[in-house]
C-alpha positions as CSV (number, residue, x, y, z in Angstrom):
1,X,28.0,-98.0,109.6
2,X,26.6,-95.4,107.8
3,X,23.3,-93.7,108.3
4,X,20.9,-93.0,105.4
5,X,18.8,-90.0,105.6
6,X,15.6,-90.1,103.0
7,X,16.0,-87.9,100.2
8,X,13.9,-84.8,99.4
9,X,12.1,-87.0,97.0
10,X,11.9,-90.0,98.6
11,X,10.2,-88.0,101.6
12,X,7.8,-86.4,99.0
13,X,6.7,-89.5,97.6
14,X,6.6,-90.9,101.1
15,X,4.1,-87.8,102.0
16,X,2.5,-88.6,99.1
17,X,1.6,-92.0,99.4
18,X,0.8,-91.4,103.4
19,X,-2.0,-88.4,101.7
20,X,-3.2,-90.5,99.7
21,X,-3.5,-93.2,101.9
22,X,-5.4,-91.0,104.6
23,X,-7.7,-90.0,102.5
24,X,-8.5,-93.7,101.0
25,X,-9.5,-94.1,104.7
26,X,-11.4,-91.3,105.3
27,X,-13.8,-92.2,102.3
28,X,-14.0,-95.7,103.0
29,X,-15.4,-94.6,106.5
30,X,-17.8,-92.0,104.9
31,X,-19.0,-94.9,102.4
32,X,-19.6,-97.3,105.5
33,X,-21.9,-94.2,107.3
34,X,-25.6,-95.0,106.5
35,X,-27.5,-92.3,108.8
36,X,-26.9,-89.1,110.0
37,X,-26.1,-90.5,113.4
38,X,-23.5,-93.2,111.6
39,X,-22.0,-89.3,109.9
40,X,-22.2,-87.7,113.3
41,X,-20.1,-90.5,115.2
42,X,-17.6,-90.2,112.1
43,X,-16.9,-86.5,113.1
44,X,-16.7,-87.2,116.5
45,X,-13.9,-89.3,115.8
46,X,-12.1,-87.4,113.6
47,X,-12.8,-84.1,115.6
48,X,-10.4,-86.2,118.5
49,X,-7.9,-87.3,116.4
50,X,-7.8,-83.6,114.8
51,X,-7.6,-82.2,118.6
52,X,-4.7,-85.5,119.1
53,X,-2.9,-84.1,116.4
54,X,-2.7,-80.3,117.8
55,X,-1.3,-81.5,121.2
56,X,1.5,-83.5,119.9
């Protein structure tokens, strides 16, 4: 059997679309935020995902 590793571009584009995707996210929860508190819950959630992401 032989293993296949992703190539340099296919790990790019894979980046890429995984960016892009992230970001496509993050607005769509920024559009859904209709006060300050809504904006302030938002950041609290990606403050722990953010702090998730340092540990691992």
């Amino acid at each position: 059997m032989v293993d296949y590793l992703p190539t340099k571009n296919a790990s790019e584009t894979i980046e890429t679309l995984s960016r892009k995707l992230e970001r496509s996210r993050i607005l769509n929860d920024l559009k859904e935020c209709e006060t300050l508190e809504d904006f302030k819950e938002l950041t609290k959630k990606y403050e722990a995902l953010c702090d998730e992401d340092k540990t691992n």
